[in-house]
C-alpha positions in Angstrom: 0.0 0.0 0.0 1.8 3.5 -1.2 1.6 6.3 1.8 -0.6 9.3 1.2 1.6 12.8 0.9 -0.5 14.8 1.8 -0.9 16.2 5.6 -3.4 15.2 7.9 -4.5 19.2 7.4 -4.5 19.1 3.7 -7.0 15.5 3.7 -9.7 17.5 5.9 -9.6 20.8 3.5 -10.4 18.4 0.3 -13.9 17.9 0.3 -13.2 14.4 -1.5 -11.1 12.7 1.5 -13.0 10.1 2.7 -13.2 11.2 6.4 -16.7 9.7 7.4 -17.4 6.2 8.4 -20.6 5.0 7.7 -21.9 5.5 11.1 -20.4 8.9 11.7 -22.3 9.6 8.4 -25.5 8.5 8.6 -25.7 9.9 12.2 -24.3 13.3 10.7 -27.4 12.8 8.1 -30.2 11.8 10.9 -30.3 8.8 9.0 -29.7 5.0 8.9 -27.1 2.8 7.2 -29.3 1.6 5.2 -30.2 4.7 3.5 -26.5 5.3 2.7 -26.1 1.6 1.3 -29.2 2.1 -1.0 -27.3 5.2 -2.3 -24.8 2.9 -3.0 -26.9 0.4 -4.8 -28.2 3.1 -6.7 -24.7 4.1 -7.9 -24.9 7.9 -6.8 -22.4 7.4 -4.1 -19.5 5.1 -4.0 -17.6 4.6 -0.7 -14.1 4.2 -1.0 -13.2 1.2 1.8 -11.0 1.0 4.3 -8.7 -1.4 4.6 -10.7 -3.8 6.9 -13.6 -2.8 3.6 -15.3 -0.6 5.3 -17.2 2.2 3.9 -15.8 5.8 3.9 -17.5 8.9 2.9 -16.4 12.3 2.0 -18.2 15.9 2.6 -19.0 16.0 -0.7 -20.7 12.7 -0.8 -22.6 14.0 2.3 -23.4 17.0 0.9 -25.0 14.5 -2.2 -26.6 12.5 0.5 -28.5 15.6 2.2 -29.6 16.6 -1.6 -31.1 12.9 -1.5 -32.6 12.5 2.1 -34.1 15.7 1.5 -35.8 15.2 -1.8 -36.8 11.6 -0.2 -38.2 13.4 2.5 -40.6 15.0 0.5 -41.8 12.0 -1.1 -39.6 11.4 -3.9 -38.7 7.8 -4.7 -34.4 7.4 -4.2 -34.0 6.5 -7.6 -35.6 9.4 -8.7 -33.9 11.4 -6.5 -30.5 10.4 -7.2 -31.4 11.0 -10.9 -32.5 14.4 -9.8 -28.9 15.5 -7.6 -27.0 13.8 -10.8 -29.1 16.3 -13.2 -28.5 19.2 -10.6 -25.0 18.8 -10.8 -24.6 18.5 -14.1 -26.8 21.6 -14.6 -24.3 23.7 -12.0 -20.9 21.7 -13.7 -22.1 23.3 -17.4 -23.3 26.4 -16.2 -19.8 27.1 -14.2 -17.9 26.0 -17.4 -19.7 28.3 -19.5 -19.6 31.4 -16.9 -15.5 30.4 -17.6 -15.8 30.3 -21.2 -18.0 33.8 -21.5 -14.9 35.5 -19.2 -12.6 34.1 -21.6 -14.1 35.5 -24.9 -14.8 38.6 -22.8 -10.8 38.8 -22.0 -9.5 37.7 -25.3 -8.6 35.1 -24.6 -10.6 32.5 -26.8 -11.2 32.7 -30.4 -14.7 31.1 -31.4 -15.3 29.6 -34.9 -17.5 32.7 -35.9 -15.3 34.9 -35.2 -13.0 33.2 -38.4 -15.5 32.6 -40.5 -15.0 34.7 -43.8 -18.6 33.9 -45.0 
């Protein structure tokens, strides 16, 4: 197993260390286990395991989790709210990277095909 380089402040600043045992999680959640394992089953969340294969959870995969319980809360089947979260992000991932793309045209920085076409 290689060692991890990174200090034990830098894994708790990335939201993608997996911190959280299952437990720690669902309790954080005001769930149960078994609402974290059936967003595993449904594929929104994968756990990395420890080394006795435990699961571990990050703050980001909370922060998915939340999304879920709450939506489930509100009657939503899971698999439709996982569906709903993916969607979500998705929506926020292509929104950011065109927010990025519009500064870059507005700075220069990126020639579009339009602004090369001759016709």
């Amino acid at each position: 197993m290689t060692q991890d380089p990174r200090t034990a402040a830098d894994k708790f600043d990335d939201e993608h260390y997996p911190a959280y045992t299952m437990g720690r999680a669902a309790e954080m959640l005001g769930t149960t286990a078994g609402f974290l394992r059936s967003l595993d089953e449904a594929k929104l969340l994968v756990p990395q395991r420890s080394s006795g294969g435990h699961r571990r959870y990050s703050r980001y995969q909370l922060r998915l989790a939340a999304r879920v319980r709450a939506l489930v809360d509100e009657g939503t089947a899971v698999e439709a709210a996982c569906r709903i979260v993916v969607l979500e992000d998705q929506l926020e991932d292509a929104r950011r990277m065109n927010t990025e793309l519009n500064q870059r045209v507005q700075a220069g920085g990126l020639i579009t095909t339009t602004d090369t076409d001759s016709s």
